[in-house]
N, C-alpha and C positions, 0 to 999 in steps of 0.2 A: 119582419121587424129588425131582425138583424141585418139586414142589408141598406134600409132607412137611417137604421144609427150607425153604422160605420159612415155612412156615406155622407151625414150630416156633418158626424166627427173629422172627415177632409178637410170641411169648410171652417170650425169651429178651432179647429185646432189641429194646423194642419202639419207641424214640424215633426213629431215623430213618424207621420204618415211620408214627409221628404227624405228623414236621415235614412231607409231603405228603400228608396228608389234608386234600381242598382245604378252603379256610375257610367258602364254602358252606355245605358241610353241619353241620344243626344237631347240638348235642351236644358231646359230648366226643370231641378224634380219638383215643386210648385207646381209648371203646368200638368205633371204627371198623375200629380194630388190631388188637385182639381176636378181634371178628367176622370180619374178614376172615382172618386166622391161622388161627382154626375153621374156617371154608368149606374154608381151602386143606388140610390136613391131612384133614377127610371126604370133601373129594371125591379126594383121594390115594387114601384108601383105599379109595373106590367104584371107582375104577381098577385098584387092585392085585389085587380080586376077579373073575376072570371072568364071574361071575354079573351083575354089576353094571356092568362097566367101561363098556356103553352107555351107562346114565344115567350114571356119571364123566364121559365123554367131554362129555355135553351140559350138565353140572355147569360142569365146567373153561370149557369153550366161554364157557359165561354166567360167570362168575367173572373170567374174562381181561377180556372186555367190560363187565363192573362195575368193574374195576381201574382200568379204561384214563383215568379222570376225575384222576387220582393222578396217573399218570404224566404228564400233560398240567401239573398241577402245578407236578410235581417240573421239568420243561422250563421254566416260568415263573422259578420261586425262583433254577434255574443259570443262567438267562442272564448274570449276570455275574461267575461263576465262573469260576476257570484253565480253559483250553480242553480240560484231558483231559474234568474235568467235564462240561463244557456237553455231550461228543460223550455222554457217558454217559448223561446224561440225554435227550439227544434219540434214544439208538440205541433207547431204550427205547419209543420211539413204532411205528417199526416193525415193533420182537422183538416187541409186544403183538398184531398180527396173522398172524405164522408159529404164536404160540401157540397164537391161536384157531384157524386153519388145522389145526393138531396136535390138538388135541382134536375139533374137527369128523369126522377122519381116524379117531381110536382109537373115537368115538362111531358109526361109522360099519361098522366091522370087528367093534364088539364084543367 
Protein backbone atom coordinates (compact mmCIF):
# COMPACT_ATOMS: atom_id res chain seq x y z
CA UNK A 1 0.00 0.00 0.00
CA UNK A 2 2.75 2.11 0.69
CA UNK A 3 4.29 2.02 -2.55
CA UNK A 4 0.57 2.49 -4.37
CA UNK A 5 0.41 5.90 -2.45
CA UNK A 6 3.61 7.23 -2.73
CA UNK A 7 3.46 6.47 -6.30
CA UNK A 8 0.03 7.85 -6.75
CA UNK A 9 1.37 11.09 -4.79
CA UNK A 10 4.22 11.64 -7.99
CA UNK A 11 1.20 12.03 -10.14
CA UNK A 12 -1.08 13.95 -7.59
CA UNK A 13 1.32 16.19 -6.43
CA UNK A 14 4.36 16.00 -7.73
CA UNK A 15 6.58 19.24 -6.57
CA UNK A 16 7.86 18.22 -3.40
CA UNK A 17 8.61 14.76 -4.99
CA UNK A 18 10.90 17.51 -7.87
CA UNK A 19 12.51 19.87 -5.16
CA UNK A 20 14.82 16.38 -4.35
CA UNK A 21 15.68 15.07 -7.35
CA UNK A 22 19.30 15.68 -6.88
CA UNK A 23 20.49 18.37 -9.47
CA UNK A 24 22.96 15.84 -10.92
CA UNK A 25 20.96 14.21 -12.81
CA UNK A 26 20.27 15.32 -16.27
CA UNK A 27 16.74 16.27 -17.57
CA UNK A 28 13.90 17.45 -16.27
CA UNK A 29 13.14 16.31 -12.26
CA UNK A 30 9.27 16.21 -13.43
CA UNK A 31 10.49 13.39 -15.74
CA UNK A 32 12.20 11.78 -12.63
CA UNK A 33 8.90 12.12 -10.73
CA UNK A 34 6.89 10.69 -12.97
CA UNK A 35 9.03 7.78 -13.63
CA UNK A 36 9.68 7.06 -10.31
CA UNK A 37 5.62 7.33 -9.33
CA UNK A 38 5.30 4.57 -12.21
CA UNK A 39 7.94 2.22 -10.94
CA UNK A 40 6.39 2.77 -7.46
CA UNK A 41 2.70 1.92 -8.23
CA UNK A 42 3.91 -1.27 -10.93
CA UNK A 43 5.94 -2.61 -8.59
CA UNK A 44 2.87 -2.27 -5.90
CA UNK A 45 1.11 -4.16 -8.03
CA UNK A 46 3.68 -6.87 -8.86
CA UNK A 47 3.49 -7.26 -5.04
CA UNK A 48 -0.29 -7.27 -4.64
CA UNK A 49 -0.23 -10.41 -7.08
CA UNK A 50 0.94 -13.63 -5.82
CA UNK A 51 1.99 -14.79 -8.87
CA UNK A 52 4.46 -12.10 -9.13
CA UNK A 53 5.16 -10.60 -5.68
CA UNK A 54 8.91 -12.40 -6.02
CA UNK A 55 9.82 -10.19 -8.77
CA UNK A 56 7.88 -7.08 -6.68
CA UNK A 57 9.87 -7.85 -3.82
CA UNK A 58 13.14 -7.66 -5.95
CA UNK A 59 11.32 -4.65 -7.94
CA UNK A 60 10.85 -2.76 -4.69
CA UNK A 61 14.39 -3.89 -3.25
CA UNK A 62 16.01 -1.96 -6.58
CA UNK A 63 13.48 0.89 -6.44
CA UNK A 64 14.20 1.63 -2.60
CA UNK A 65 18.04 1.58 -3.71
CA UNK A 66 17.50 3.86 -6.75
CA UNK A 67 15.50 6.35 -4.41
CA UNK A 68 17.94 6.36 -1.97
CA UNK A 69 20.14 9.34 -4.09
CA UNK A 70 16.95 11.71 -3.35
CA UNK A 71 16.78 11.17 -0.05
CA UNK A 72 20.38 11.82 0.46
CA UNK A 73 19.23 15.10 -1.07
CA UNK A 74 16.49 15.91 0.58
CA UNK A 75 19.06 15.54 3.90
CA UNK A 76 21.41 18.17 2.13
CA UNK A 77 18.49 20.89 1.08
CA UNK A 78 17.09 20.35 5.32
CA UNK A 79 20.02 20.90 6.89
CA UNK A 80 19.10 24.30 7.79
CA UNK A 81 15.66 23.66 8.30
CA UNK A 82 13.53 23.90 11.83
CA UNK A 83 14.82 20.79 13.49
CA UNK A 84 11.41 18.69 13.19
CA UNK A 85 12.65 18.97 9.59
CA UNK A 86 16.13 18.22 9.38
CA UNK A 87 15.09 14.75 11.81
CA UNK A 88 12.59 14.05 8.99
CA UNK A 89 14.77 14.15 6.45
CA UNK A 90 17.51 12.43 8.00
CA UNK A 91 15.13 9.43 9.49
CA UNK A 92 14.67 8.97 5.87
CA UNK A 93 18.25 7.81 5.33
CA UNK A 94 17.65 4.91 7.63
CA UNK A 95 13.74 4.01 6.97
CA UNK A 96 15.46 3.70 3.21
CA UNK A 97 17.29 0.45 4.36
CA UNK A 98 14.40 -1.45 6.66
CA UNK A 99 12.68 -0.98 3.21
CA UNK A 100 15.10 -2.60 1.26
CA UNK A 101 15.28 -5.09 4.06
CA UNK A 102 11.35 -5.53 3.60
CA UNK A 103 11.25 -6.03 0.18
CA UNK A 104 14.35 -8.41 0.24
CA UNK A 105 12.05 -10.34 2.84
CA UNK A 106 8.48 -10.31 0.70
CA UNK A 107 11.08 -11.26 -2.52
CA UNK A 108 12.11 -13.91 -0.63
CA UNK A 109 8.86 -15.70 0.71
CA UNK A 110 7.14 -14.95 -2.62
Amino acid sequence: MLLGAAGTMHAVRPEPFDSIVPRALPGSPRAYTYASGLAEVATAALIAVPRTRRLGGLAAATLFVAVFPANVQMAIDWRRKPPRMRAIALGRLPLQGVLIAQALRVARRG
